[in-house]
N, C-alpha and C positions, 0 to 999 in steps of 0.2 A: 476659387478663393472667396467670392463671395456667399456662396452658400457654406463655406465654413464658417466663414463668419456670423452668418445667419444663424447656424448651428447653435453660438454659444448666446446669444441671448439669451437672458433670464425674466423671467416675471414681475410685472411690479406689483399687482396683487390691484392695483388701483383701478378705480373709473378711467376710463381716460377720457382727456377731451375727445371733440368730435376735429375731422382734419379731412380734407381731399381722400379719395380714393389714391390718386396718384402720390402723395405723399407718402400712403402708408403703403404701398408698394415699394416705392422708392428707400423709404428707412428700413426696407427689411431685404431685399435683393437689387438695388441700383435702379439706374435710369433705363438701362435696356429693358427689365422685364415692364416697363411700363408701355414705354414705345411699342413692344414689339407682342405683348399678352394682354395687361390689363386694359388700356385704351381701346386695342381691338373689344375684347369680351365685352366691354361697359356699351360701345358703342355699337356691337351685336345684339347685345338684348335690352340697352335703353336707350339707343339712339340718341346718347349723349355725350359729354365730355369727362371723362376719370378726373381731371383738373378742376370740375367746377362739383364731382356727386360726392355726398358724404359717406364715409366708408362706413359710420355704425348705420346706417340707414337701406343701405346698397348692400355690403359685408359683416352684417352682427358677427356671423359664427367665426368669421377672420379673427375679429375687434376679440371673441371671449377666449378666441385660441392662445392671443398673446400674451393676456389677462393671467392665463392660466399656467401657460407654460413659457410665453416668451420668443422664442424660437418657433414661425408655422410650421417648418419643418418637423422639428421634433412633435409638436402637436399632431401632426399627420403622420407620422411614424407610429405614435403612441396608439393614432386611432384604428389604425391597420393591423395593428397587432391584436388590441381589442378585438375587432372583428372576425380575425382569424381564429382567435382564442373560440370567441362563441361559436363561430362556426362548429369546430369542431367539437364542442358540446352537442351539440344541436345533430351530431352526423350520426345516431342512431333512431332521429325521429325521421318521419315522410315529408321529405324536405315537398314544397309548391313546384311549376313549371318555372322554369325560368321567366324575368321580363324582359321586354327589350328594352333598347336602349332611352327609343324615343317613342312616345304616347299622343296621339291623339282619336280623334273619332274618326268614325270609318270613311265619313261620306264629306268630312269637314263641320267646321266649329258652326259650320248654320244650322247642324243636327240639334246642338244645344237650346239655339234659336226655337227651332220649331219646337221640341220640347217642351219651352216653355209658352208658347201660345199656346198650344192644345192643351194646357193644364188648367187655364186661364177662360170663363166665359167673354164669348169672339164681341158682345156688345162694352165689355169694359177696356179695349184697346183704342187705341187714338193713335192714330201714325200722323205723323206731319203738322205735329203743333210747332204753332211759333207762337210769341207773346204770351206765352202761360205764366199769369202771376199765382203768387202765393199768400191767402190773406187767414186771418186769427179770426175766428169766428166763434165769440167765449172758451169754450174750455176744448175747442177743435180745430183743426186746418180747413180752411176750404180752398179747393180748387176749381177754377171754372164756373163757380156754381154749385159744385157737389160738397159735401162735408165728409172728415176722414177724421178718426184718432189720430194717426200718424201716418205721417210723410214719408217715404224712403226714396232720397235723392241718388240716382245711377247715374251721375250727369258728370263732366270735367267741371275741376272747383272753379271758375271764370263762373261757369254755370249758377253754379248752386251758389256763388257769391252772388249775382243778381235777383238768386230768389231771397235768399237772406237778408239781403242788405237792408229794408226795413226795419228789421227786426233787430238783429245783432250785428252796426256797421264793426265792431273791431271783428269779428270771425270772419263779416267778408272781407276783411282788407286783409289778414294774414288768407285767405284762400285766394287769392288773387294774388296774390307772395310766389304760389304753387307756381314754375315755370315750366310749359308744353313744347316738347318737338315735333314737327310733321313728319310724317313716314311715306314712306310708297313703296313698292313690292312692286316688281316687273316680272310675273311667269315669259317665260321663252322655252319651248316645245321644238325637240329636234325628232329627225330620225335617229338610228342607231348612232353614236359619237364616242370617243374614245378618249375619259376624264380620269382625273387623277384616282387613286387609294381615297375612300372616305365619303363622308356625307354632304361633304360642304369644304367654303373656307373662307377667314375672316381677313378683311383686307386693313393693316394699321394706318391709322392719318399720316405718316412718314413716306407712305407710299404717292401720295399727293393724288389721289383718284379720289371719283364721287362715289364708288359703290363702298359700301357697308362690308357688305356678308353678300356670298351666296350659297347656297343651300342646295344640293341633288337630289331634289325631292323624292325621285324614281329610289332611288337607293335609301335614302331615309324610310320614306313608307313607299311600297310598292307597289300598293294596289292604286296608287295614286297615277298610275301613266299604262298605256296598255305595252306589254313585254316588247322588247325589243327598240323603245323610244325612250327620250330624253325628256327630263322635265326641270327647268334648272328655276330657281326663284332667286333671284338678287334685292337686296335692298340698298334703300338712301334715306338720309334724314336731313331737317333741315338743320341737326347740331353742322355736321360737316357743309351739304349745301342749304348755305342761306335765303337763296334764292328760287328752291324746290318747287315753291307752289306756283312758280313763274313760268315753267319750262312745261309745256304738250308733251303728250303721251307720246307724240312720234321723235320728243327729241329723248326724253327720258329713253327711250327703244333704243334709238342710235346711240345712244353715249354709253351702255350696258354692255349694246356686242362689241362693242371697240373696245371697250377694257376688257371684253371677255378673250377677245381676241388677241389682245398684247398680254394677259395673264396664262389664260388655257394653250394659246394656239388655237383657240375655236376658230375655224372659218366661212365651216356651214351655216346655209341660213336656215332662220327658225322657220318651223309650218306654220305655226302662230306665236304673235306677243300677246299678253294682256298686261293693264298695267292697269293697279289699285293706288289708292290714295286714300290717307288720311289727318287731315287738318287736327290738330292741337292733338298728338296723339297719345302721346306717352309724357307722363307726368316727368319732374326733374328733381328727383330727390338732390338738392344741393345743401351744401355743408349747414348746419344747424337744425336741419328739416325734423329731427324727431322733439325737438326744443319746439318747433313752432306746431308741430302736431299737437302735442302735449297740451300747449297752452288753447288751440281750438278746440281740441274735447272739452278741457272746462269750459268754455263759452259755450258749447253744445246743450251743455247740464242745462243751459236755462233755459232753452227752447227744448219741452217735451213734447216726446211726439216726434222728433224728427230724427232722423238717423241720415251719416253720411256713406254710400258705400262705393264699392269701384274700384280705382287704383290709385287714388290721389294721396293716400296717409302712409301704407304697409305693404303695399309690394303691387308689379303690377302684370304677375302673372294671372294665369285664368282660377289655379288654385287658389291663387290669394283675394281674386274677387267671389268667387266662391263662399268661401268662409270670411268675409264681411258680409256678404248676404244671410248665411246664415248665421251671425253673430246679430244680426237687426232685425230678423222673424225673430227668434228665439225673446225680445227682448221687447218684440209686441205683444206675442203670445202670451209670454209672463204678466203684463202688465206693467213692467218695471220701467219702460222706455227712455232707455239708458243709450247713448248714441252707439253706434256701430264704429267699431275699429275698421278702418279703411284698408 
């Protein structure tokens, strides 16, 4: 019934305001698909609350589906058809290999890392600064002692609000707005074990457990465990525990197979745990965020020369830090040094 319902929404053609994630779940398929889909998803990939992230910031393409047609549904019918439409245009050209489903690097994301050191001469890296301020030095930035045209900040905005704050206190005070979750990832390494259909699965806050997500790495990408072993990845944030950055490695271990245990049936023990950590991790896009984005770009304008990039404005996949970097070379090179879309 309710996705009949869903069905006949119509368009308003309008802006719309900005509102919760969970809300606009909510006015378009109920309270369950919140609890029981969006809450998970939001807090699978940003370890945070649907309650508190704003949907045009977190879900644009949701926001222009409704925009357009009203009903996601039918918006998603419409687009599936499209697709099949072109397909089948396209079926007397030399269609590509297929992709998979899920991408990354071979040997893991520190490949990207190294990549970029070795492009980079090994005399202009600096590992393990603390205290580095940022000062105006006429018509340049200086760092350290050194002079630059322009700056490009890869920092959490807490960060780059410290280095700014001299210069432009209202851009640091809306970047200090920006609110951070801690994450941690627990790998657990079995022998052979016997897990569900699929590559993973996401656990809803209704469940009252501290894991997130876990992920069957082995089965995601392959070459990630040697044949015939387990490789599971769980995560936690401190949106669900508030207390995350409290808890040791060997309790975080213990609380992972005990859920894993009352979820899988897991019983076996792991050959090994590792558990990663990362303080202020993932930015919070929360309701209003493309409003206050918007208004730190122009404050940007007046410090040239500086660019902000990372995940703290426009998304905070690796894609998306990606193409902020390259939105803030591109815009040294020119000359024009115009801030970087984050």
């Amino acid at each position: 019934m309710g996705m009949m319902r869903e069905l006949k929404l119509r368009p308003s053609g309008a802006k719309p305001e900005d509102e919760t994630v969970s809300d606009f779940v909510r006015r378009h398929f109920g309270q369950e698909m919140v609890d029981r889909v969006a809450e998970p998803l939001l807090a699978g990939v940003y370890g945070g609350n649907a309650d508190r992230m704003s949907v045009r910031a977190v879900l644009p393409r949701f926001v222009e589906m409704e925009r357009e047609h009203g009903s996601l549904v039918r918006a998603t019918l419409s687009s599936m058809r499209r697709s099949q439409s072109q397909a089948k245009s396209k079926s007397n050209a030399a269609s590509p290999g297929s992709q998979p489903l899920f991408t990354s690097l071979q040997t893991g994301l520190q490949e990207m890392v190294d990549a970029l050191v070795a492009a980079v001469p090994a005399n202009s890296i600096r590992l393990r600064q603390s205290g580095v301020s940022l000062r105006r030095s006429g018509n340049k930035w200086e760092i350290e002692g050194a002079e630059f045209d322009a700056v490009v900040l890869a920092v959490p905005a807490p960060a780059s609000a410290g280095l700014l704050q001299p210069f432009q206190p209202k851009l640091a005070e809306l970047l200090r707005q920006i609110q951070y979750t801690s994450s941690a990832a627990i790998a657990l390494a079995y022998d052979q074990v016997e897990l569900p259909p699929g590559h993973g699965f996401l656990v809803p806050a209704s469940e009252n457990r501290k894991m997130l997500a876990c992920t069957f790495v082995h089965k995601k990408f392959p070459h990630r465990a040697p044949e015939g072993s387990a490789l599971l990845r769980c995560f936690i944030s401190s949106a669900r525990v508030p207390e995350l950055l409290n808890y040791t490695d060997d309790v975080l271990a213990e609380i992972m197979q005990k859920e894993l245990r009352e979820i899988l049936h897991l019983t076996a023990t792991p050959r090994f745990v590792q558990v990663s950590r990362w303080a202020c991790a993932l930015p919070q896009y929360e309701i209003g965020h493309l409003d206050r984005v918007a208004r730190m770009e122009q404050l940007l304008r007046e410090l040239p020369g500086i660019s902000i990039i990372g995940n703290s404005f426009y998304g905070i996949g690796v894609p998306d830090c990606i193409r902020s970097g390259r939105l803030a070379a591109e815009s040294i090179t020119s000359g024009a040094f115009e801030p970087a879309s984050v």
